[in-house]
C-alpha positions in Angstrom: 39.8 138.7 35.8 37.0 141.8 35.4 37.3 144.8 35.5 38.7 147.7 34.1 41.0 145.7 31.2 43.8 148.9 31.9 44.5 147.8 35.4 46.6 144.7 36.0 48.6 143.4 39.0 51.7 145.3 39.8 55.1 144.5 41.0 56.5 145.6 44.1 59.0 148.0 42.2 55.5 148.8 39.9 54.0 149.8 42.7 56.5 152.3 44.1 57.1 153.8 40.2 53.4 154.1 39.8 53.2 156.0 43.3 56.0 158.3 42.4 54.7 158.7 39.2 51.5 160.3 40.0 53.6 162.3 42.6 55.7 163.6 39.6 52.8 164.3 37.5 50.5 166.1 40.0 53.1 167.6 43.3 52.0 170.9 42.8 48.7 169.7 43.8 49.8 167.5 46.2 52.8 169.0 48.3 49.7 172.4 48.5 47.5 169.9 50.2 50.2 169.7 52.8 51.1 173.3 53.5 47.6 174.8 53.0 46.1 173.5 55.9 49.5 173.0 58.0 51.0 176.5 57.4 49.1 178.8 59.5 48.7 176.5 62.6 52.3 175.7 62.4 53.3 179.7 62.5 51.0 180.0 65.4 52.4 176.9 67.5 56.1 178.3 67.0 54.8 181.6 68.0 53.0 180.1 71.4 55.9 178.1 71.7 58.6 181.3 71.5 56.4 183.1 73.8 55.9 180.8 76.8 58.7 178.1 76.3 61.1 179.8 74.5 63.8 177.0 75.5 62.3 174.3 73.5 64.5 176.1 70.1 67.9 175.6 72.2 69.7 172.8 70.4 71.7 172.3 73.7 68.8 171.8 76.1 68.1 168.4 77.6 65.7 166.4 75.8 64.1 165.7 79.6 63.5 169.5 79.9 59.5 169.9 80.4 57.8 173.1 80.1 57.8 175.2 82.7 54.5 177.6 82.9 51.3 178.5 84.2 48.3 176.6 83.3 46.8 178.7 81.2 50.3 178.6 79.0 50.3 174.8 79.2 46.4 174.8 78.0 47.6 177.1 75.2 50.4 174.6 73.8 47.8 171.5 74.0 45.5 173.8 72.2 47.9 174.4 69.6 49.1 171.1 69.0 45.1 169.7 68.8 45.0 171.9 66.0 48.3 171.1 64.4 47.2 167.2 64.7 43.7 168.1 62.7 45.5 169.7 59.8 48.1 167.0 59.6 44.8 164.5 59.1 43.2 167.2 56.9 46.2 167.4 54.7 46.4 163.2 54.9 42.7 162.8 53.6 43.4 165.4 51.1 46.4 163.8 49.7 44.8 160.5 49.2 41.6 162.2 47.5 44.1 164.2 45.3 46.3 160.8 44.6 42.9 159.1 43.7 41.8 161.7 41.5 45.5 161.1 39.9 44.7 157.4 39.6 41.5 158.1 37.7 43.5 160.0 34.8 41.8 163.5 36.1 43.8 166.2 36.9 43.2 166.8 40.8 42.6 170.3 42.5 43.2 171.8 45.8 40.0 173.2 46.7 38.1 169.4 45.6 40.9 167.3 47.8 40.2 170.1 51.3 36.4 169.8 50.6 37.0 165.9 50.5 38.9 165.5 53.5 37.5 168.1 55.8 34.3 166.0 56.9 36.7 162.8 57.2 38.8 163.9 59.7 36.9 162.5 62.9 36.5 159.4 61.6 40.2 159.8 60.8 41.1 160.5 64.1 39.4 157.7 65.3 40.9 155.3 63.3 44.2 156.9 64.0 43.7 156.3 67.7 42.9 152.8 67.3 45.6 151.6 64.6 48.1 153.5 67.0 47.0 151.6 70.0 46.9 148.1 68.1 50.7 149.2 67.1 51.5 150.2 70.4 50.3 146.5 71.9 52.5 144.9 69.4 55.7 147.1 70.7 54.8 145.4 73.6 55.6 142.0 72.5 58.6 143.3 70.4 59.7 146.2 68.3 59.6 144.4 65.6 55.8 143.2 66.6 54.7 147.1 65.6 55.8 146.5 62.1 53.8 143.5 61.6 50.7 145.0 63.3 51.3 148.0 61.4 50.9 145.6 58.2 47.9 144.5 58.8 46.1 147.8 59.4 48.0 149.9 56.7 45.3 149.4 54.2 42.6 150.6 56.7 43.3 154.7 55.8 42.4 154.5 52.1 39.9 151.9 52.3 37.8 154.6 55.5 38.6 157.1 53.1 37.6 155.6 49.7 35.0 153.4 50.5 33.1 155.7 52.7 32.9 153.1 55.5 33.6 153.4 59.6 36.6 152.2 61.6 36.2 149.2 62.8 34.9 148.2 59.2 37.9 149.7 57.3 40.0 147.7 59.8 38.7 144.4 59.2 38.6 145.4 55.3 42.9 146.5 55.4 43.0 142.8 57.2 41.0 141.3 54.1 43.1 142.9 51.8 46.2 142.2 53.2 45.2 138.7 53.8 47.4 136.4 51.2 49.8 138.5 50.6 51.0 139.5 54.2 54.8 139.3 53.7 55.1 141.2 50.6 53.7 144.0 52.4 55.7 143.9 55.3 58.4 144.2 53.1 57.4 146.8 51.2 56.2 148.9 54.2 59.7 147.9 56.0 61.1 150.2 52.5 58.5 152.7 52.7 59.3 153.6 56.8 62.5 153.5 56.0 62.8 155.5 52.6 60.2 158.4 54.4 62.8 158.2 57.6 65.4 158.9 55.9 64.0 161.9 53.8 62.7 163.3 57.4 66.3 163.2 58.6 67.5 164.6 55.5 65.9 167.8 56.3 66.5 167.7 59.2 69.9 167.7 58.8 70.2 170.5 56.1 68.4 172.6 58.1 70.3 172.0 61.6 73.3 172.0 59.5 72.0 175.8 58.8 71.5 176.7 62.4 75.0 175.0 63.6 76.6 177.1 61.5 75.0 180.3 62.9 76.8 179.7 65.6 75.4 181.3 69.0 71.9 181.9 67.3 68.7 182.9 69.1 65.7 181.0 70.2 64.0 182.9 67.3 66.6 182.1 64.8 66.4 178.3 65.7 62.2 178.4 65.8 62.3 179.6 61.9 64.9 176.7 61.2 62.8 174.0 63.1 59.6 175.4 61.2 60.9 175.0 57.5 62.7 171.9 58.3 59.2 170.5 60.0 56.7 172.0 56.8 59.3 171.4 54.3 59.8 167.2 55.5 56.0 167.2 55.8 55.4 168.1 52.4 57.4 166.0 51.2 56.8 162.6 52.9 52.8 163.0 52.9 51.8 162.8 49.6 54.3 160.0 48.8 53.4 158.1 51.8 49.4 158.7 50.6 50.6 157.7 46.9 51.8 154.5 48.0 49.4 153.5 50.3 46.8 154.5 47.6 48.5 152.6 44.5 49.0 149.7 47.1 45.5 149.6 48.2 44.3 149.6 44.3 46.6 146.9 43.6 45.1 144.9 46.2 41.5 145.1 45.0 43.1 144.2 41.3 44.4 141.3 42.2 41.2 139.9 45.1 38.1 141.7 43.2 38.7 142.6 39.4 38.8 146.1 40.4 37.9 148.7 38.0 38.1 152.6 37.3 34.2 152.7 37.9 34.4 151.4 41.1 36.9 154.0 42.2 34.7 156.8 41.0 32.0 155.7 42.7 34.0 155.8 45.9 34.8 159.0 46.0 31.9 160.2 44.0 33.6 161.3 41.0 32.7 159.7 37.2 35.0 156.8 35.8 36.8 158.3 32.6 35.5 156.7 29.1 38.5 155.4 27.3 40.2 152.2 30.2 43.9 153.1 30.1 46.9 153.1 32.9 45.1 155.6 35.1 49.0 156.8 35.9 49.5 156.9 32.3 49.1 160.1 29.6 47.4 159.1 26.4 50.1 158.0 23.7 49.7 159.4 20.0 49.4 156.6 17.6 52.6 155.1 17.0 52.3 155.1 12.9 52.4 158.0 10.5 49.7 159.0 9.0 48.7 157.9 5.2 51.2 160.1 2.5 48.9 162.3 0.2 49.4 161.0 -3.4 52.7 162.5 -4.9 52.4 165.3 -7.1 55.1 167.4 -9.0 56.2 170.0 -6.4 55.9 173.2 -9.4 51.8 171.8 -9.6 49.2 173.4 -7.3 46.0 170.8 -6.4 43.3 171.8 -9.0 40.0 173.0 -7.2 38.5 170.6 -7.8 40.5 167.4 -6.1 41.2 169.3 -3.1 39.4 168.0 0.2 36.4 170.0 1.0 35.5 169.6 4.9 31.7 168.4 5.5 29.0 170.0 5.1 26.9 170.8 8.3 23.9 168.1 8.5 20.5 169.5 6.9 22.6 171.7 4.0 22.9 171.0 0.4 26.1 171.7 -1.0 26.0 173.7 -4.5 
């Protein structure tokens, strides 16, 4: 197989260590590409929210309840939750640029992965609109239809992003991918849903734990709870869902095309690193000791004139 001789095919339990790996190595990075973007639209849709349907915060309230308001107030929720849909997609594109950029063996930055996914997100949104309707057909046969639809098109985000190609085409490139190997990934999406479910209801729960035992709290109260549990989960669940997808998509393109580092660079316009190794993987010191000096008696200094002398500059004569 070509290719970068540092990449190989990975297991499915390679493939989730890899992905958590980088996530270890670079969450800093990562969990900011989340809350950057999502923060301040998220303070100003609980505020909008507290202001003209305050009842949405009651944890007794009927989950049929719909909000009851003027026009103008319901134009001002859609507003708000546009805008809370384009950072969630700016903070997706970022996270995969920033996983990438993990992948390559270079430390990623904030302000590179924001730049990167900023001019992505239409085409983002347009491929979220499609996948999700392709999904929502296969509901219609059966729930468990969705997850095999979902399969085929769950290579389609990274491959838009990273290959700088449209919708449609980054579609029909998560079905070539895919193709051979179908099963495995339903599988290992099945774990993935399930895994980022269950941390979702794990903050969830901590945090309406929290307002339960507040007791008769306010609307206000419970809007601060909702917001660190909702930021908090997001920040969480994002850039491990990007890492996977991301390690998953390279391991595809390992095992079809001999995919190598220089490849991936050129994808997201970034230079390949020099020395192949594990992109995922710190440089290891050599494994052997070093040569011993000759033994001398420990009372003896080095005469002058055996001791190493470092090189002279080029052009100069030594005297």
């Amino acid at each position: 197989m070509g290719g970068n001789p540092g990449l190989r095919p990975l297991s499915f339990g390679e493939v989730l260590d890899v992905a958590l790996k980088i996530f270890g190595r670079h969450w800093q990075t990562l969990v900011a590409c989340v809350l950057v973007p999502t923060i301040p639209i998220q303070i100003v849709s609980v505020l909008t929210i507290l202001a003209i349907a305050p009842e949405q915060f009651d944890p007794d309230r009927s989950a049929t309840t719909v909000i009851d308001g003027t026009g103008t107030e319901i134009a001002a929720i859609a507003v708000v939750q546009i805008l809370s849909l384009i950072a969630s997609l700016l903070a997706t594109a970022a996270c995969f640029k920033a996983v990438a950029d993990g992948y390559l063996g270079r430390p990623p930055t904030l302000g590179g992965s924001l730049r990167f996914g900023l001019p992505r997100i239409p085409r983002l949104f347009g491929l979220s609109v499609v996948c999700g309707v392709m999904i929502a057909l296969g509901v219609l046969g059966c729930l468990v239809g969705a997850l095999f639809v979902a399969a085929l098109v769950i290579l389609s985000v990274p491959a838009m992003l990273l290959e700088r190609i449209g919708v449609f085409a980054a579609i029909g490139r998560s079905f070539e991918l895919v193709k051979g190997r179908y099963w495995q990934i339903v599988l290992m999406l099945l774990v993935i849903f399930v895994a980022l479910l269950f941390i979702s209801a794990f903050f969830g729960s901590i945090f309406g734990a929290v307002a339960r035992a507040g007791g008769d709290a306010s609307e206000t109260a419970n809007a601060f709870v909702s917001f660190i549990a909702g930021v908090g989960a997001s920040a969480i669940t994002t850039p491990i869902f990007a890492a996977l997808l991301t390690v998953l998509y390279f391991d595809q393109r390992v095992r079809k095309e001999g995919f190598d580092l220089q490849l991936l660079a050129d994808g997201i316009g970034e230079r390949a690193p020099v020395t192949p190794q594990q992109p995922w993987q710190q440089p290891q010191p050599q494994q052997w000791p070093p040569p011993e000096p000759p033994a001398q008696q420990p009372w003896q200094q080095p005469s002058s004139d055996q001791s190493w002398q470092p090189p002279s500059p080029p052009g100069s004569d030594r005297t």
